[in-house]
N, C-alpha and C positions, 0 to 999 in steps of 0.2 A: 504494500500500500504506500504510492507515494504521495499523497497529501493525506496531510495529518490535522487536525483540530491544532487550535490555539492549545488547548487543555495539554492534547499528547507533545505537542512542540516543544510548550513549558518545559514538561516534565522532563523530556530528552536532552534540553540546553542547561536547565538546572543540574540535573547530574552531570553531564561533564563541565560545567562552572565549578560544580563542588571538587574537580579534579584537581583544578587549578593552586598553582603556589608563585604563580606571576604577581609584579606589581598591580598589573591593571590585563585584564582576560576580556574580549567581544569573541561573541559566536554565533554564527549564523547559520540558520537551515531553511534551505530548499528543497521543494519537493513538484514534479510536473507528471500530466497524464496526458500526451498528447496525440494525434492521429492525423492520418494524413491521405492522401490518392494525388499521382500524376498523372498527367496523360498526355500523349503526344503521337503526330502522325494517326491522329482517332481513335485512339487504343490507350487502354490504360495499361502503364508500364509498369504499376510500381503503387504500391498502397500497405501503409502500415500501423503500427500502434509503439510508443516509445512510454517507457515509465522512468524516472527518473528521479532519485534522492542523494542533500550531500552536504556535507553538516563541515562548515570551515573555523577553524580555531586562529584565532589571534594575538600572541600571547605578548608581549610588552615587560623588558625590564630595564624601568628607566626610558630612554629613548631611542632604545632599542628591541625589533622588532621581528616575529618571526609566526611564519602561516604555516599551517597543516591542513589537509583535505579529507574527509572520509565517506564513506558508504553505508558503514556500517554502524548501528549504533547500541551493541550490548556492553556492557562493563566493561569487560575488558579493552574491546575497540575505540568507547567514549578515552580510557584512558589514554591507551597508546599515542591515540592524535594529540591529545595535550599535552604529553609527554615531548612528543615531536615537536611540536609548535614552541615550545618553552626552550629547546634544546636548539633549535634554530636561532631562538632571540639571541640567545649567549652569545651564537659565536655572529651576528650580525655588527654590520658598525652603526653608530651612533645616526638618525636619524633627522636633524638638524630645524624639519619640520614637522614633528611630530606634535601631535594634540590627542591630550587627555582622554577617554573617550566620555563621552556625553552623561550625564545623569537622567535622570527620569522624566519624561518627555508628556506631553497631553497631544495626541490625536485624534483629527475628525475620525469617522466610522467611512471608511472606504464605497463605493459603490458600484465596484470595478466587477463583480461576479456576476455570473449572470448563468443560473442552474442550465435554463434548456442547451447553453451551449457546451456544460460541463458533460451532457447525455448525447452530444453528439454518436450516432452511431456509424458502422462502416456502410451500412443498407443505404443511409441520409448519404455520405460521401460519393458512392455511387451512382445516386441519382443527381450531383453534381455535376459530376464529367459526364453525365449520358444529356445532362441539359445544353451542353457546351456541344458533345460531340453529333448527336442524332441532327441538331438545326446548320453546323457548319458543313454538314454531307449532300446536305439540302440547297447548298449554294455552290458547291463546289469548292468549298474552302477548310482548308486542316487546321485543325484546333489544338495547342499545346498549352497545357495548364495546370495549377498545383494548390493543392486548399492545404492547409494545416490549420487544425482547432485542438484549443488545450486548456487544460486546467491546472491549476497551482498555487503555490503558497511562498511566502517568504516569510521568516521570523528572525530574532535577532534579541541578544539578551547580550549585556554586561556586566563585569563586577562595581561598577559604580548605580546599579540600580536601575537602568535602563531595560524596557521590554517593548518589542514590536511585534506587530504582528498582521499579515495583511493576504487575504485570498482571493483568487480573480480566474479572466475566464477573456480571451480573445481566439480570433478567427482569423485569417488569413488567405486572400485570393488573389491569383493572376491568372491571365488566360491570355495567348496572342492567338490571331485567327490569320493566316497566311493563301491566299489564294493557289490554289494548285498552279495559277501559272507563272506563279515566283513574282507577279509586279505588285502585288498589294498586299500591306500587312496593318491588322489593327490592335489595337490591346487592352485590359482594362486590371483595376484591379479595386480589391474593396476588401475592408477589413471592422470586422466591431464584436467589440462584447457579449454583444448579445445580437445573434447566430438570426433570430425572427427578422430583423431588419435587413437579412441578406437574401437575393433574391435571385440564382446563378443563372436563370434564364434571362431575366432583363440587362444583367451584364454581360453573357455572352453574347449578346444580339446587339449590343453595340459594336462590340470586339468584330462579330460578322459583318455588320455595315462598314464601318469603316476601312475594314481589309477589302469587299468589294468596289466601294465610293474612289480607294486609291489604286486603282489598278492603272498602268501603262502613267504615272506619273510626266507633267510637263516640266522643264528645267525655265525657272526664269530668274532674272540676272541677282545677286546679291545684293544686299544695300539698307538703308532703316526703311522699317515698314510698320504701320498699324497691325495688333498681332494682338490675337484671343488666346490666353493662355489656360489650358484648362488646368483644375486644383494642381493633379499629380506635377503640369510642368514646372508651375509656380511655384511649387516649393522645393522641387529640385535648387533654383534659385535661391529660395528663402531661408533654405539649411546654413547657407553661407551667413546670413544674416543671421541666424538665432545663433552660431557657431562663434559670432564674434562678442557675444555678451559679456563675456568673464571680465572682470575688472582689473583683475591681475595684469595680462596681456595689455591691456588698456593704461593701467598703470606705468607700463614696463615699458611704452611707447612700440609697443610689437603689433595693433592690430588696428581697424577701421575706426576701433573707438578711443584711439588717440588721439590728442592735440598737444601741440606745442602748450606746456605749464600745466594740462593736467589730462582731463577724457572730456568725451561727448557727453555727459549726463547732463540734462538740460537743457542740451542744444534740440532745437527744429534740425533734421537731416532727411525728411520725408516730405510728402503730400500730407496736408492734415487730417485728411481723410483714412491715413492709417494708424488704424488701435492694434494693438497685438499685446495679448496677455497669455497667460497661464491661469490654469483653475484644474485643478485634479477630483472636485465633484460634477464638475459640466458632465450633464449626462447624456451625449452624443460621445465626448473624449473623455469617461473616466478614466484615474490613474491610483495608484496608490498614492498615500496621503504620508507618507515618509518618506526617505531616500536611503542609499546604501548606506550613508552617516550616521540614520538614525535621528535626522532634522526632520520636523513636521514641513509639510506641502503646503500651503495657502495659495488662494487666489494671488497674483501679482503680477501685475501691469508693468509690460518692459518697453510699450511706444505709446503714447497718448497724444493724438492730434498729431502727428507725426513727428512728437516731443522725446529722446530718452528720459524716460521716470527713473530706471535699475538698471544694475548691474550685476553682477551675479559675484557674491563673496564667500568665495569655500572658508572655512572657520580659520584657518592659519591665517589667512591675507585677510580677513575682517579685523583679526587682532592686529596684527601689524598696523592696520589702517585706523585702528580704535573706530571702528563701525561694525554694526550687528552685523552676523551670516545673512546673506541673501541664499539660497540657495538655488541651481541649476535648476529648470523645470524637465517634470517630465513632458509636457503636451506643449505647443502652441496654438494658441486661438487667432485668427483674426479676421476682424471684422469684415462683413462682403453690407452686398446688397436686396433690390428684389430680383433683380432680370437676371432671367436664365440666358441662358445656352441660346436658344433660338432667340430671344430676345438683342444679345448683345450681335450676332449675326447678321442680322435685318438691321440693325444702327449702323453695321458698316459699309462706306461707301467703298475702299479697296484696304483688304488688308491679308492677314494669315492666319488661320488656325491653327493650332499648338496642342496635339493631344500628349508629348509627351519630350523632356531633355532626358541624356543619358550621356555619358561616360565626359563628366560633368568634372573638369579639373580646373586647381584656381591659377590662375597668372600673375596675381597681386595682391596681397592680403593688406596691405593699406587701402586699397581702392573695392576692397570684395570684388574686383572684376575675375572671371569665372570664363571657361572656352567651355562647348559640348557639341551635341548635336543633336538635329531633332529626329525622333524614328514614329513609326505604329501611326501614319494619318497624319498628313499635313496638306492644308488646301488651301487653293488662292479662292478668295471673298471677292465677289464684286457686286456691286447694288445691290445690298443687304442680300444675299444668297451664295452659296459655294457653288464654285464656278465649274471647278475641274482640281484634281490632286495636283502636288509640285514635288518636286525633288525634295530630299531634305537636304538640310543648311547645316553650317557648322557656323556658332556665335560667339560671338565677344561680347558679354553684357554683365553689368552689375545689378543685384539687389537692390541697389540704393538707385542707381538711372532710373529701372524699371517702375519703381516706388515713386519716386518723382514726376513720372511720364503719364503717370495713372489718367485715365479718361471715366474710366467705368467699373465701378468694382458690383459682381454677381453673386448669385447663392452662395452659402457654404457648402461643402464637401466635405467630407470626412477621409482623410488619406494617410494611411501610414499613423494613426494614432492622434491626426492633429486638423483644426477645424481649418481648411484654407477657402477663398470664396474664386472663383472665374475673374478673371481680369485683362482689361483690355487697355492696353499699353500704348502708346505714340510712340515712334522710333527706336524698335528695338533693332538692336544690329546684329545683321547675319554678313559673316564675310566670305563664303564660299557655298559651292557644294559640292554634297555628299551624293555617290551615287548606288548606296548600301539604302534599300527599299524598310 
């Protein structure tokens, strides 16, 4: 059984804490039940079921520091890993950033689980990839795809009096749909807590249209264009931006949120039209409501009106800085609008849609400017409707341009864990193409 009760958790971290003869002992366990189905070329390949537990020892003497790993958790085993763990700190050196670990903490009640997706069965999996594969046959087109849905715990106990504890429950989908005659490729992907909100037919049936809508693709010239970026592209970009938050790096004069005498907090560096926060009870993006440190999670606003509010301060460099811990978020939220999809389309007079950025590397981390390329559906707009497919581009753009450029912000989406909304951008720059479909 690899998730455990809060109760059974306790019980297992208290005893090997009581094994303990370190100055300062954190231990943490994990435990996941997860499942899965591929499928590719129509056929499922590959479909299984993963159990997984693993209880990590942290033993501390002085400022020195030293991990052990285990599996197993009877007496004897509890022991040995603390054994280990304590016998590693010895011979470790001195670690110069080291912090106490945490005392006893207050957190919200989590809202991250969610039972129906904990029951996922193999029989449900099934009828996943048969939703994907039966309607892509249907059009002539090969569908390759991969669900995984799981459930699991994390806890965590110190000798300074600290207990966490938090259990959850997400889902996992992608699917690209490839026209048999190699010119058109579409994709999709979608992920949530809770498994009822997921719907593998209305997502592979965009993945189909878009794989047939680009077939036999037209090459037109590079250069800034008006550009409809959907969630998934947008935040490929946007990772760069939530990536620069730390204060440290900021401080260190190493990233985007530097300035000559100190950081960007309180500067305007956007459209005022962009909010982006964090909130680990939103319940479209729950998250757990602690972090690996053992810091509670709150709501916390890091753009407002396209203002920096925070910065993010791991507990070493808040002391250095004599300021509270901010800590790192799990989610990001931000804000969109009403107008869909078809909505922001019909608003354009010439531009491009963006179903998706990939193999997304940065050029300049002062400037977050970012190169990638676009793949899965990309089409030239003309007179509010899509015209015909194009080539994909390879760009040179920033998070911060894009943010700046802003025309039209649409729905939110939910991707990869974080709320991002449709966005329709003025001059984004593509500087070449790609002739990879």
């Amino acid at each position: 059984m690899a998730i455990y009760t809060e109760e059974e958790a306790r019980k297992i971290m208290e005893k090997a804490l009581g094994f303990s003869t370190a100055d300062a002992c954190e231990i943490n366990l994990s435990g996941s039940e997860s499942g899965n189905i591929r499928y590719a070329r129509n056929t499922v390949s590959t479909s299984g079921h993963r159990s997984n537990q693993t209880l990590v020892v942290q033993s501390n003497f002085g400022k020195r520091s030293g991990t052990a790993t285990i599996d197993e958790f009877d007496d004897d085993s509890l022991k040995r890993v603390v054994a280990r763990a304590e016998e590693l700190a010895k011979l470790s050196p001195e670690n110069p950033e080291f912090m106490a670990p945490l005392g006893p903490q207050t957190y919200d009640n989590a809202i991250n689980y969610v039972e129906a997706t904990a029951k996922i069965t193999p029989e449900y999996r099934a009828e996943v990839a048969n939703s994907s594969i039966e309607p892509a046959v249907a059009k002539d087109v090969t569908a390759a795809g991969f669900l995984n849905d799981s459930a699991g715990f994390d806890a965590m106990i110190n000798s300074n009096g600290l207990f966490a504890y938090n259990k959850s429950t997400n889902s996992d989908f992608t699917v690209t749909m490839r026209t048999n005659d190699g010119t058109g490729s579409g994709w999709v992907t979608r992920d949530y807590n809770d498994i009822s909100k997921f719907n593998a037919a209305e997502a592979s049936n965009i993945a189909i249209d878009k794989a047939v809508m680009s077939r036999e693709a037209k090459a037109i010239e590079p250069g800034k264009y008006t550009v409809i970026l959907e969630p998934s592209a947008a935040l490929g970009l946007l990772n760069g931006l939530g990536n620069a938050i730390g204060a440290r790096t900021a401080d260190e004069g190493r990233s985007f949120m530097s300035k000559e005498g100190g950081t960007k907090l309180g500067d305007k560096i956007v459209d005022e039209r962009v909010q982006i926060w964090s909130d680990p009870l939103h319940p479209e993006v729950p998250t757990s409501t602690w972090n690996g440190a053992g810091q509670p999670l709150k709501k916390t606003v890091w753009l407002e009106n396209g203002v920096v509010k925070n910065l993010a301060y791991d507990r070493y460099w808040a002391e250095q800085k004599g300021v509270e811990p901010v800590p790192y978020p799990n989610n990001f939220i931000m804000a969109g609008g009403d107008a869909s999809l078809e909505d922001l389309i019909k608003s354009t007079k010439k531009g491009i849609l963006v179903t998706r950025l990939w193999y997304i590397r940065s050029v300049d981390p002062q400037t977050l400017l970012y190169t990638g390329l676009t793949r899965d559906g990309t089409f030239y707009i003309e007179n509010g409707a899509i015209k015909h497919p194009v080539k994909n581009f390879r760009f040179n753009e920033s998070p911060i341009i894009m943010l700046n450029n802003l025309e039209t912000l649409g729905k939110q989406v939910r991707v990869d864990g974080n709320l991002i909304p449709y966005m329709k951008v003025r001059d984004f720059t593509f500087t070449s193409l790609s002739d990879a479909v």
